[in-house]
Backbone as a chain_set.jsonl record, in Angstrom:
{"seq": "XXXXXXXXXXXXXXXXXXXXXXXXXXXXXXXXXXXXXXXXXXXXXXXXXXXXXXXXXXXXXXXXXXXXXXXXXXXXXXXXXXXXXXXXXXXXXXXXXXXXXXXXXXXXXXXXXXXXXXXXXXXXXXXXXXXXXXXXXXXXXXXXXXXXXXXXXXXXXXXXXXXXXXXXXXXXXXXXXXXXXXXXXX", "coords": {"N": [[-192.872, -70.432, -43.369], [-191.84, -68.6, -41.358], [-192.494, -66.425, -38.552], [-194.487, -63.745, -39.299], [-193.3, -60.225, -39.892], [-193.066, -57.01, -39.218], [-191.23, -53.922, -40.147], [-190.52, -51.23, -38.55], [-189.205, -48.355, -39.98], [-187.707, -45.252, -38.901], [-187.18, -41.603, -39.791], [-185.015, -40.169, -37.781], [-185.013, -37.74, -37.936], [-187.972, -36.708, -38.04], [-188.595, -36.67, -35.345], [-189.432, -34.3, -32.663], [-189.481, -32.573, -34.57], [-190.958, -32.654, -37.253], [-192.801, -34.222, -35.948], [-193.287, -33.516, -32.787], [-194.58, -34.795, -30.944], [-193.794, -37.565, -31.649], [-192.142, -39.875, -30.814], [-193.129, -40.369, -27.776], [-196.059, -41.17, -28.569], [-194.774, -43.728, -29.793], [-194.033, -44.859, -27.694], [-195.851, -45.272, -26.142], [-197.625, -46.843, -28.086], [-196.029, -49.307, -28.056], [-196.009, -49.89, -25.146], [-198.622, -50.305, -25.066], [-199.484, -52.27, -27.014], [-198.156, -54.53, -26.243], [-199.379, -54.538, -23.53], [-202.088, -55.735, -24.619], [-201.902, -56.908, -26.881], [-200.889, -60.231, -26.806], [-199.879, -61.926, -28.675], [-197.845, -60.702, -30.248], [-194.778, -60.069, -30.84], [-192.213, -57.934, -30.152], [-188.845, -56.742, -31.537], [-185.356, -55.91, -32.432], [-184.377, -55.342, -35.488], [-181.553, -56.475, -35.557], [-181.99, -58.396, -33.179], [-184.209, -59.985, -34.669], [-182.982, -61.116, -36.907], [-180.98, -62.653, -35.862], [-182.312, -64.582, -34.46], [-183.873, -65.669, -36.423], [-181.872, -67.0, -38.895], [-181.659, -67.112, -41.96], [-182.788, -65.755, -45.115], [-184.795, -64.68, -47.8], [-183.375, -63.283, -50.776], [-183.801, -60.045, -51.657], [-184.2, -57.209, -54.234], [-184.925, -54.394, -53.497], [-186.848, -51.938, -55.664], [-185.118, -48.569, -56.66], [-186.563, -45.844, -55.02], [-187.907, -43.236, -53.591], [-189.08, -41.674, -50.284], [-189.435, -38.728, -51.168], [-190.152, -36.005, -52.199], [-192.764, -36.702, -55.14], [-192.105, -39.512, -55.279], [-189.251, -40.346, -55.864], [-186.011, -39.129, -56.837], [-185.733, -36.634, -56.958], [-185.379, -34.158, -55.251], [-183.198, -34.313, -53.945], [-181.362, -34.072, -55.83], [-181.09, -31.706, -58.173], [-181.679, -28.91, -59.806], [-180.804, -26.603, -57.743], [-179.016, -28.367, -56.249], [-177.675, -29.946, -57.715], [-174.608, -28.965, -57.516], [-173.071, -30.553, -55.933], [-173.306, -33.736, -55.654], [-171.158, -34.342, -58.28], [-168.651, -33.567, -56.637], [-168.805, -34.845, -54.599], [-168.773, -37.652, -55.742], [-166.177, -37.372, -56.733], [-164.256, -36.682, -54.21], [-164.822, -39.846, -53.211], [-163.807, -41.691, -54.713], [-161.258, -40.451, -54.232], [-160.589, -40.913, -51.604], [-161.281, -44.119, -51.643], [-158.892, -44.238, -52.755], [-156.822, -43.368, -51.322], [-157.349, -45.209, -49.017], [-156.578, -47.65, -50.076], [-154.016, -47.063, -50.197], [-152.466, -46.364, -47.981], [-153.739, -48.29, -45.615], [-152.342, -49.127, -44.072], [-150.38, -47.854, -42.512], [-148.562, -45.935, -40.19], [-150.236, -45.177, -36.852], [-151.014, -42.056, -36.881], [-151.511, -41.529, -39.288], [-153.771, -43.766, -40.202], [-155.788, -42.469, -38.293], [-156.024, -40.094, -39.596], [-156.7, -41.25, -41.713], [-159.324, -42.183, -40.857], [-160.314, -39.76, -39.938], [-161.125, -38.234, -42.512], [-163.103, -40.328, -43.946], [-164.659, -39.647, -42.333], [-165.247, -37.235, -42.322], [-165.672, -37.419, -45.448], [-168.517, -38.925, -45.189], [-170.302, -37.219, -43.332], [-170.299, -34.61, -45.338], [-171.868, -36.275, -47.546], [-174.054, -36.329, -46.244], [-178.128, -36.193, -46.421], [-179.251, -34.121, -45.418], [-178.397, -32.088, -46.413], [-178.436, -31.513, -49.794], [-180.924, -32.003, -49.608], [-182.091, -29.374, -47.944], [-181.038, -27.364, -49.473], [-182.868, -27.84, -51.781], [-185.53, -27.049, -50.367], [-184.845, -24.545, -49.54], [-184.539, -23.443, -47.349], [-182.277, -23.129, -45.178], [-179.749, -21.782, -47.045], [-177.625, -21.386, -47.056], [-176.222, -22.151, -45.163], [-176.645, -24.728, -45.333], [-174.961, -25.153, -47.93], [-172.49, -23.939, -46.646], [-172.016, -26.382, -44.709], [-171.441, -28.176, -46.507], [-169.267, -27.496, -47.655], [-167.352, -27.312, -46.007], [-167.013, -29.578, -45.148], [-166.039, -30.834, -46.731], [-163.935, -29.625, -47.8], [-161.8, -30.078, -45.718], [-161.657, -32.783, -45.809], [-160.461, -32.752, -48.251], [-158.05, -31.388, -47.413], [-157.171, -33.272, -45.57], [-156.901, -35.215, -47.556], [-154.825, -34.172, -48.528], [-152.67, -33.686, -47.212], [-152.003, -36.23, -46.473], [-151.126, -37.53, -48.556], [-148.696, -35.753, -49.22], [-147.285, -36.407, -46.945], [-147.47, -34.892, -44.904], [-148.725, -34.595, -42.833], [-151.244, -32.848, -40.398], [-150.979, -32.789, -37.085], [-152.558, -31.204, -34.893], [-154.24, -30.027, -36.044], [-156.051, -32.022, -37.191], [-156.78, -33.352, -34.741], [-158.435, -31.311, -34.105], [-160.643, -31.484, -35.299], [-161.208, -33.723, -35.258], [-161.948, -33.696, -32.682], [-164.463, -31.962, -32.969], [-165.916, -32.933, -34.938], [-166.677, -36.186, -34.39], [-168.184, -38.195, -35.151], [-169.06, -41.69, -35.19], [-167.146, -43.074, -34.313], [-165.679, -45.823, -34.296], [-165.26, -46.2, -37.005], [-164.525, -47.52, -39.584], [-162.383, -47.279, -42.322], [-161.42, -48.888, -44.543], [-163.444, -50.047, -45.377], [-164.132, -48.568, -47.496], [-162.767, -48.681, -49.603]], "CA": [[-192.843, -70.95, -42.032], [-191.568, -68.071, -40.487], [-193.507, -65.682, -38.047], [-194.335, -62.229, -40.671], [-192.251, -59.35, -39.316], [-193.073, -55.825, -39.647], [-190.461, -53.296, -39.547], [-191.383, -49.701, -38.411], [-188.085, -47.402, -39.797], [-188.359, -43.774, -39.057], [-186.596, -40.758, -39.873], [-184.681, -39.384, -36.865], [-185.603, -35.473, -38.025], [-189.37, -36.564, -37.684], [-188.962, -36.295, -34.133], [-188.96, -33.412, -32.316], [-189.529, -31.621, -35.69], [-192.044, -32.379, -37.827], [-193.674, -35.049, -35.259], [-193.176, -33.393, -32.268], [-195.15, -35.616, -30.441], [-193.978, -39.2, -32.13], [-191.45, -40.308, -29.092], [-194.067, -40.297, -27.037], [-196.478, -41.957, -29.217], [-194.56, -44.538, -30.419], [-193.562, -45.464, -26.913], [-197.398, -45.916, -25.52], [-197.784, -48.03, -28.782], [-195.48, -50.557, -28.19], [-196.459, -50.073, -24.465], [-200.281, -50.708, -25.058], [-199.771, -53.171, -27.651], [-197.779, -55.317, -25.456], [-199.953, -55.506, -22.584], [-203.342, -56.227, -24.795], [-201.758, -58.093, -27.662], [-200.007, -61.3, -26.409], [-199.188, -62.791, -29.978], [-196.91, -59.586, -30.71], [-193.146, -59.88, -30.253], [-190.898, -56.69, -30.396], [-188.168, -57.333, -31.594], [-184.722, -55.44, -33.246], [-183.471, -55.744, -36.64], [-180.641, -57.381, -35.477], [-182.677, -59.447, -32.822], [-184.546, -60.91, -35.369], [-181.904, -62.048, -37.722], [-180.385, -63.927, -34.778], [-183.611, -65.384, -34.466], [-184.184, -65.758, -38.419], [-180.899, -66.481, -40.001], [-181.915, -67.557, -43.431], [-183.537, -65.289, -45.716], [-184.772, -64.387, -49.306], [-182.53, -61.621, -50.597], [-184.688, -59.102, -51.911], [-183.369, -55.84, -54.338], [-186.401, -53.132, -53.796], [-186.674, -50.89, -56.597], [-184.956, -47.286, -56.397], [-187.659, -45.523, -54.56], [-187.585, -42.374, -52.026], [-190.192, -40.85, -49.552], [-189.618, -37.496, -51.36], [-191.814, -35.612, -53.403], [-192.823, -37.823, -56.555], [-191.375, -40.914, -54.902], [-187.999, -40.38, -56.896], [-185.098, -38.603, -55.647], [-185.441, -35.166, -57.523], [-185.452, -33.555, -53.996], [-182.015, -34.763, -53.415], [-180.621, -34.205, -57.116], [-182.201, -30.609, -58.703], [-180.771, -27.654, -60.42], [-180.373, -25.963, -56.105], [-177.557, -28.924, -55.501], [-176.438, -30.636, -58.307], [-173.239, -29.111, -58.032], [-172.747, -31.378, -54.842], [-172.523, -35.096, -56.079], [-169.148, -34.637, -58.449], [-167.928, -33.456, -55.673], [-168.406, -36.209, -53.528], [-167.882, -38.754, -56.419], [-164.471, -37.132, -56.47], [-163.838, -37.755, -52.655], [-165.083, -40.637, -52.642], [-163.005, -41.44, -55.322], [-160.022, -40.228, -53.964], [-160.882, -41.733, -50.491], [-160.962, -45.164, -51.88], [-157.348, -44.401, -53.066], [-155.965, -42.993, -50.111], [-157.539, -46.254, -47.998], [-155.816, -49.03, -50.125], [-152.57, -46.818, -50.368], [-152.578, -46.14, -46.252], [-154.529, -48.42, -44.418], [-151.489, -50.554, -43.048], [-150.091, -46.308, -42.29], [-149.041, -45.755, -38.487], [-151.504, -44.338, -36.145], [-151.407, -41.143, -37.133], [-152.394, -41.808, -40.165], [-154.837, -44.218, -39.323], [-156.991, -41.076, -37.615], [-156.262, -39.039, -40.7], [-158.074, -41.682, -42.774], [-160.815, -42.095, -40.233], [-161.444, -38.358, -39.97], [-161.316, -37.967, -43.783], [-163.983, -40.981, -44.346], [-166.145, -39.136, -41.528], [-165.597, -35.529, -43.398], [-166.909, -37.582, -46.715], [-169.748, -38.769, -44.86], [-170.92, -35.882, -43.12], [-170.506, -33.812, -46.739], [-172.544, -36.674, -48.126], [-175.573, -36.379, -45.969], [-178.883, -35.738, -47.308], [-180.053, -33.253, -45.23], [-177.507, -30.84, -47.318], [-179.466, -31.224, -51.008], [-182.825, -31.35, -48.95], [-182.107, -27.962, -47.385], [-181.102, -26.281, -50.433], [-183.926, -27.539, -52.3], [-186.435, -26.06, -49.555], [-184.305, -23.116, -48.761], [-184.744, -22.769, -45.579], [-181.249, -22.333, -44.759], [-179.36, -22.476, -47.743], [-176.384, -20.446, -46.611], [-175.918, -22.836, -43.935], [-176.195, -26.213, -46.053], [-173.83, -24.641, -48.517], [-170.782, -23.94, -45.974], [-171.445, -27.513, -44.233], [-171.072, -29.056, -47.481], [-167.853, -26.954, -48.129], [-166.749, -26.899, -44.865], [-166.639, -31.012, -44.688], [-164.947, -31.721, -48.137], [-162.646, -28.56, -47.394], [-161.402, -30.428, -44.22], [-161.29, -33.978, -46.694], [-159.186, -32.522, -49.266], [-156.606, -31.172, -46.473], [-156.41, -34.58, -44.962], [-155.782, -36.058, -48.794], [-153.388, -34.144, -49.726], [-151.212, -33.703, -46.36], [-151.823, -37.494, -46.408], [-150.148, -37.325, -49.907], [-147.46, -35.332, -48.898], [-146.42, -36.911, -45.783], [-147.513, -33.9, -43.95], [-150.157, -34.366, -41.795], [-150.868, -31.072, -39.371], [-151.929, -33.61, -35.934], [-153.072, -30.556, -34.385], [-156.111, -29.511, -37.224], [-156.494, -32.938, -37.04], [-157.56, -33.556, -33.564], [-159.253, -30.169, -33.473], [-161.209, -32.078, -36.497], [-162.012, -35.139, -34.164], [-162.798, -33.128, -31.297], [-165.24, -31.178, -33.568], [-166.645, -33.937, -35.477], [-165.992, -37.847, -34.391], [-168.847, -39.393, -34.891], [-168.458, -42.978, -35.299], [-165.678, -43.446, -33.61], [-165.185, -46.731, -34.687], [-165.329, -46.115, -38.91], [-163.654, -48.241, -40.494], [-161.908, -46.575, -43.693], [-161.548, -50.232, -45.749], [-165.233, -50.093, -46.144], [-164.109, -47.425, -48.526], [-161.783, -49.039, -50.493]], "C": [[-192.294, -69.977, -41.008], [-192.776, -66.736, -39.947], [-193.414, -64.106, -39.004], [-193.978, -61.093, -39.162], [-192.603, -58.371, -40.013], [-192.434, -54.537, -38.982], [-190.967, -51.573, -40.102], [-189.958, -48.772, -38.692], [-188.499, -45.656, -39.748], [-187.049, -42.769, -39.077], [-186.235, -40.035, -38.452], [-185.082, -37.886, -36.55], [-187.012, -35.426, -37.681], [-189.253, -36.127, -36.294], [-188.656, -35.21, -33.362], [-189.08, -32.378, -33.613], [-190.35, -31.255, -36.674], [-193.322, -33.005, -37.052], [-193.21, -34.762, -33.502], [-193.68, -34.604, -31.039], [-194.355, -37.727, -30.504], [-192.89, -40.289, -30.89], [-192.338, -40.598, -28.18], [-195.019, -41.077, -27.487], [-196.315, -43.703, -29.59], [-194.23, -45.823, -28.858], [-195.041, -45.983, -26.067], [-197.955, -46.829, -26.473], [-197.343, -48.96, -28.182], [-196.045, -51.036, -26.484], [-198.313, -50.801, -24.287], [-200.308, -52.341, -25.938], [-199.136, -54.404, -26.812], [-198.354, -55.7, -24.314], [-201.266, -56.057, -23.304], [-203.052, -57.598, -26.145], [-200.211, -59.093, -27.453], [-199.073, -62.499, -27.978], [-198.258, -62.115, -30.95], [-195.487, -59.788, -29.789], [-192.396, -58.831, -30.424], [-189.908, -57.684, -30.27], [-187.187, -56.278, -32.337], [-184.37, -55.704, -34.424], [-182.42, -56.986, -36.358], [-181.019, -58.746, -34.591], [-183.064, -60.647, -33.979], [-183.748, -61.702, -36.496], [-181.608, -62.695, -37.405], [-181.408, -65.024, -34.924], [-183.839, -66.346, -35.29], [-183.089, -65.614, -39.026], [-180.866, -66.643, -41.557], [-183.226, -67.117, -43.825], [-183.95, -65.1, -46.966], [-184.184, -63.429, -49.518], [-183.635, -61.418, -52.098], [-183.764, -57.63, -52.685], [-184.81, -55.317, -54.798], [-185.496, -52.211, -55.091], [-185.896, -49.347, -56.065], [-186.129, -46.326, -56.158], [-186.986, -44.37, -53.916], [-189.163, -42.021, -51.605], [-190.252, -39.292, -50.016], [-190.367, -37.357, -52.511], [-191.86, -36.601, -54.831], [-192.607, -39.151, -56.372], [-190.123, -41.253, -55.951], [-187.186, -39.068, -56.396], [-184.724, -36.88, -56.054], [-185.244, -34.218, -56.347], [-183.932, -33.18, -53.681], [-180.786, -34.357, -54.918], [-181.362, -33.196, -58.133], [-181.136, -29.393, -59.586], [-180.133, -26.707, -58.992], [-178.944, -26.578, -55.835], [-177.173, -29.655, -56.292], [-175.05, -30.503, -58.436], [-172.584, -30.385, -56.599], [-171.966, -32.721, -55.361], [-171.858, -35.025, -56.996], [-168.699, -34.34, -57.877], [-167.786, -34.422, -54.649], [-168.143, -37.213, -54.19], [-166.374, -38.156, -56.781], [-163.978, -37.393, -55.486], [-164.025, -38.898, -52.456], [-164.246, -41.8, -53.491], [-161.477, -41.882, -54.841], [-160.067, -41.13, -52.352], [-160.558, -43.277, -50.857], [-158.939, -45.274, -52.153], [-156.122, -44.108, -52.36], [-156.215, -44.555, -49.301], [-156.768, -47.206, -48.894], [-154.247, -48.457, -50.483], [-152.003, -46.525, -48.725], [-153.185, -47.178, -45.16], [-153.61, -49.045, -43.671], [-150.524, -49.093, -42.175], [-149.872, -46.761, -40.685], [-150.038, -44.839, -38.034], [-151.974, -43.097, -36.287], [-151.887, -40.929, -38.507], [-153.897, -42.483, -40.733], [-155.937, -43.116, -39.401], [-156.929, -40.627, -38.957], [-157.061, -39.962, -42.181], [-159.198, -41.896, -41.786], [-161.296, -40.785, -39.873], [-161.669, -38.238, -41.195], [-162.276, -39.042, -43.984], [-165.31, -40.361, -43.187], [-165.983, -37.167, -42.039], [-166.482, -35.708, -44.399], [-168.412, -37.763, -46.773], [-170.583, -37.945, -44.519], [-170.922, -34.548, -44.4], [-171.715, -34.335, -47.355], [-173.929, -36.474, -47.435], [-177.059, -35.572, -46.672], [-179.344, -34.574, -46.949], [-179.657, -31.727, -46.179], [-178.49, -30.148, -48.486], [-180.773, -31.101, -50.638], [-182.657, -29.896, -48.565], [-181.993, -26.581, -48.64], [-182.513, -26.0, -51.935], [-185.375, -26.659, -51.775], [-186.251, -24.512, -49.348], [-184.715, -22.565, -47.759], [-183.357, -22.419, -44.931], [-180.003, -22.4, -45.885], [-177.878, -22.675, -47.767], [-175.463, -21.53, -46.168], [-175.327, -24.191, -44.03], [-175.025, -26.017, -47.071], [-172.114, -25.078, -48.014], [-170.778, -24.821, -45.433], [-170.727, -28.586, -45.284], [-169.498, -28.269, -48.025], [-167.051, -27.234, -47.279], [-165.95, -28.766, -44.84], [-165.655, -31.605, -45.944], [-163.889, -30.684, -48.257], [-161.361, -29.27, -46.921], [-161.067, -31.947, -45.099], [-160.156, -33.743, -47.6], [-157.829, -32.217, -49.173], [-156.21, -32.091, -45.953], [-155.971, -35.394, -46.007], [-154.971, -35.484, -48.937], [-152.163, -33.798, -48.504], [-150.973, -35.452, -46.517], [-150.598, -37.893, -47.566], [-148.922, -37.079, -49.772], [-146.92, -35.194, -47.786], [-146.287, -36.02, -44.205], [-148.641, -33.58, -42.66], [-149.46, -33.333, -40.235], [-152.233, -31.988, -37.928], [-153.138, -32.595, -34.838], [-154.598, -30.022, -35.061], [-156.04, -31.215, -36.801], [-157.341, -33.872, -35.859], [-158.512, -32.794, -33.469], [-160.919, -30.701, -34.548], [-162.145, -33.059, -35.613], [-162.667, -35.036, -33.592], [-164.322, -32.129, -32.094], [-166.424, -32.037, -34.541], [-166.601, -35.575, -35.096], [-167.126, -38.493, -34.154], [-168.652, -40.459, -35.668], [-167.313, -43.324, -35.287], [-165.009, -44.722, -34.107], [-165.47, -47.339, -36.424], [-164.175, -46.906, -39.042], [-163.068, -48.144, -41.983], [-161.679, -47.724, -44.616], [-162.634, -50.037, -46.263], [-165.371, -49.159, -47.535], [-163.575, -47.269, -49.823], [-162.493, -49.512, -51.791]], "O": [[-192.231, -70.365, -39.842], [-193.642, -66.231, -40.661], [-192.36, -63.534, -39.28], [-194.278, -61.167, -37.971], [-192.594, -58.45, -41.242], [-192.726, -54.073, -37.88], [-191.403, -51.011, -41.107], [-189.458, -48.371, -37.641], [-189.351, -45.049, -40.398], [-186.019, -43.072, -38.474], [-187.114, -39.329, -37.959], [-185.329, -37.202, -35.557], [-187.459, -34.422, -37.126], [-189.881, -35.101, -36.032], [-187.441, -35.027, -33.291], [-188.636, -31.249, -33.405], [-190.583, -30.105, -37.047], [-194.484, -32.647, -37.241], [-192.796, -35.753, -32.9], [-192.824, -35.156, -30.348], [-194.439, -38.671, -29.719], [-193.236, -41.34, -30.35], [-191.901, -41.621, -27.652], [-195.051, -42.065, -26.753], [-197.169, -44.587, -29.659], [-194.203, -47.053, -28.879], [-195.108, -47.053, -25.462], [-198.743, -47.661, -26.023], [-198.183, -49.668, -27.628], [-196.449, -52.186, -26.311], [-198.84, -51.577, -23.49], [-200.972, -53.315, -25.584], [-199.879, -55.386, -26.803], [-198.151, -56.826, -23.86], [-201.747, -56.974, -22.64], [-203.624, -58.672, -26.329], [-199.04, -58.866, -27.755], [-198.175, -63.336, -28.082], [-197.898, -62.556, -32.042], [-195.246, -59.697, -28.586], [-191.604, -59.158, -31.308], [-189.797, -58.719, -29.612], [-187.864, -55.514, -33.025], [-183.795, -56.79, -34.355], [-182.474, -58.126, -36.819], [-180.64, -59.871, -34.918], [-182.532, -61.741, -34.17], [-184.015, -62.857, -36.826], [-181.617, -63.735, -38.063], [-181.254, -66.133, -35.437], [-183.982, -67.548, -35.063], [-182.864, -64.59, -39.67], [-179.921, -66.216, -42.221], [-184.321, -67.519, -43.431], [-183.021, -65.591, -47.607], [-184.232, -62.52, -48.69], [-184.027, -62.132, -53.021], [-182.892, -57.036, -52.051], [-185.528, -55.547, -55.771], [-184.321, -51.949, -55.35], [-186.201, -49.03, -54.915], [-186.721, -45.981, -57.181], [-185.777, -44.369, -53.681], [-190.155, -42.069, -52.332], [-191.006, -38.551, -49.385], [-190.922, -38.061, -53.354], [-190.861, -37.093, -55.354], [-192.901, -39.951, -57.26], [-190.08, -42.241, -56.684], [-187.664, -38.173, -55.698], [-183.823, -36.156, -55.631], [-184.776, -33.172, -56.797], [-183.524, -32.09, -53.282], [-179.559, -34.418, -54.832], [-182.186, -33.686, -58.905], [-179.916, -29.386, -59.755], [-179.055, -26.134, -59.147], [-177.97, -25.95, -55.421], [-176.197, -30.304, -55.916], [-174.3, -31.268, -59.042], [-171.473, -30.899, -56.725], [-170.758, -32.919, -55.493], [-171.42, -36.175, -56.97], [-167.558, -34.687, -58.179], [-166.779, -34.7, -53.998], [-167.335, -37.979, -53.664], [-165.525, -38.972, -57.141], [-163.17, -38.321, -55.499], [-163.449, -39.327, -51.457], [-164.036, -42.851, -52.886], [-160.81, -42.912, -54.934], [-159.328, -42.112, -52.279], [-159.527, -43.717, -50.35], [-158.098, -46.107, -51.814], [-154.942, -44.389, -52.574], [-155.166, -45.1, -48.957], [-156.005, -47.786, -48.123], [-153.388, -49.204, -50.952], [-150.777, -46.552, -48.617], [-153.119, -46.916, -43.959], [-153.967, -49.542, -42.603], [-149.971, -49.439, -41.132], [-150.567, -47.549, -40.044], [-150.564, -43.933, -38.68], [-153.126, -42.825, -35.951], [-152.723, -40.051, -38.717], [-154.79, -41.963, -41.402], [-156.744, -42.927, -40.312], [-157.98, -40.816, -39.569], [-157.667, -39.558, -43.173], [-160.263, -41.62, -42.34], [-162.466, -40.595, -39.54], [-162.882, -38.042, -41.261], [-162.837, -38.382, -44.858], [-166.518, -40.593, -43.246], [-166.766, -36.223, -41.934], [-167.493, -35.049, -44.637], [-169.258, -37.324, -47.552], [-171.604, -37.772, -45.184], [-171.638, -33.568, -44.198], [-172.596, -33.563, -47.734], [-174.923, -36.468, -48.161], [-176.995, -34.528, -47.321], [-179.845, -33.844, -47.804], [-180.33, -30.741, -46.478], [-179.069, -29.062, -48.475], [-181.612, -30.346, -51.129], [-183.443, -29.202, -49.21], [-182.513, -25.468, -48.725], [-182.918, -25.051, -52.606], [-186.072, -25.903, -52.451], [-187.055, -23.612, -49.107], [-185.139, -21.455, -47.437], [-183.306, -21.45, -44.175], [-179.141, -23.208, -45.54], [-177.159, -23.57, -48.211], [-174.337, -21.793, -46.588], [-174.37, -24.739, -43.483], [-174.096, -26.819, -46.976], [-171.192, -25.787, -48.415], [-169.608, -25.009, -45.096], [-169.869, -29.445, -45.081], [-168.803, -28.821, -48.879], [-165.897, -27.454, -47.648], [-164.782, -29.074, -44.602], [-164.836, -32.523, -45.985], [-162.892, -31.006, -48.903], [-160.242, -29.185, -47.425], [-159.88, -32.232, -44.936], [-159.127, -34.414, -47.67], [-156.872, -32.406, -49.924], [-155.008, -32.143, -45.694], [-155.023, -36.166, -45.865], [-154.037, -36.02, -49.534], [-150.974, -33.67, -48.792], [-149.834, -35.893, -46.665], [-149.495, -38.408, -47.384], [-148.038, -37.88, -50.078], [-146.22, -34.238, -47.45], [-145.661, -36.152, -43.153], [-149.074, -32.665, -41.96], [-148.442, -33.142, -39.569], [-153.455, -31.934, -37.79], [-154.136, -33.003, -34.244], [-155.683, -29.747, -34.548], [-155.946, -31.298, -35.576], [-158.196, -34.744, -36.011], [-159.521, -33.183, -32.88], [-162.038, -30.219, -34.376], [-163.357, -33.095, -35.399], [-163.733, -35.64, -33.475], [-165.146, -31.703, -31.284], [-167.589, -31.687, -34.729], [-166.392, -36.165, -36.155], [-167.262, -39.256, -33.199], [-168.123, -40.325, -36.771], [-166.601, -43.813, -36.164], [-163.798, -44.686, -34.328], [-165.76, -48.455, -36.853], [-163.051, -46.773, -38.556], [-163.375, -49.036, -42.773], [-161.797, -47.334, -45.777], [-162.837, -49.866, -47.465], [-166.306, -49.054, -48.329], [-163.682, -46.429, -50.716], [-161.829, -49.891, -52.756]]}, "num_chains": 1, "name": "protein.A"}
């Protein structure tokens, strides 16, 4: 009984990169389709939930869009040394957030830059890059550079030493998602 819903997700890197064009595209779609087809609703993700709060829960298979449709792209002989390294932060992260999170403010920051160091280590574009080699150098020292910068905020965290000054210069250098929430980690 409910109206069928089809959701269009797209890779941010397509644009401007491999789909130079698709911004542009995507925006005379929804434009065209909206003035000729009247029985089409746009709508957000989150729109429509509001909309539609009761659903079937659904677990899709382990799938990817990379080569083979399986995640060898992401997980190869180029970057396996990556993930024990982030199941060690992530790891240790969990154990810093339920031993800190009630911490004053300066601590606080030093678990919300250290859960946005783990993330930005974890991203995919890292093991994609080294499997392509196109820059490998580059994906290398971000992936060092971000669990470097994690392992200095566990272990001053540890030893009571946090250095507020790397730590801002940290924020000011990286803070996206300002509003992370380091429980989620626990």
């Amino acid at each position: 009984g409910k109206p069928p819903l089809i959701l269009m997700p797209y890779d941010a890197e397509l644009f401007g990169h491999w789909w130079f064009e698709g911004v542009e595209f995507l925006d005379q779609f929804v434009r065209e389709a909206s003035r000729r087809r009247h029985d089409l609703h746009f709508v957000t993700p989150v729109g429509y939930l509001l909309e539609n709060p009761t659903h079937q829960l659904a677990a899709p298979a382990d799938s990817s869009w990379g080569e083979h449709g399986y995640f060898g792209v992401w997980l190869n002989e180029s970057n396996d040394w990556i993930l024990p390294l982030l199941r060690s932060a992530q790891e240790r992260l969990s154990a810093l957030v339920r031993r800190f999170e009630q911490g004053d403010p300066l601590t606080r920051r030093a678990l919300k830059q250290a859960a946005r160091e783990l993330m930005l280590a974890q991203a995919s574009d890292w093991p994609f890059i080294l499997r392509t080699g196109t820059s490998p150098e580059y994906a290398r020292d971000r992936v060092r550079e971000h669990l470097a910068r994690f392992n200095a905020l566990h272990d001053q965290l540890l030893d009571g030493t946090l250095d507020e000054e790397r730590l801002t210069q940290w924020e000011v250098a990286d803070n996206l998602f300002p509003a992370i929430r380091p429980q989620h980690f626990a």
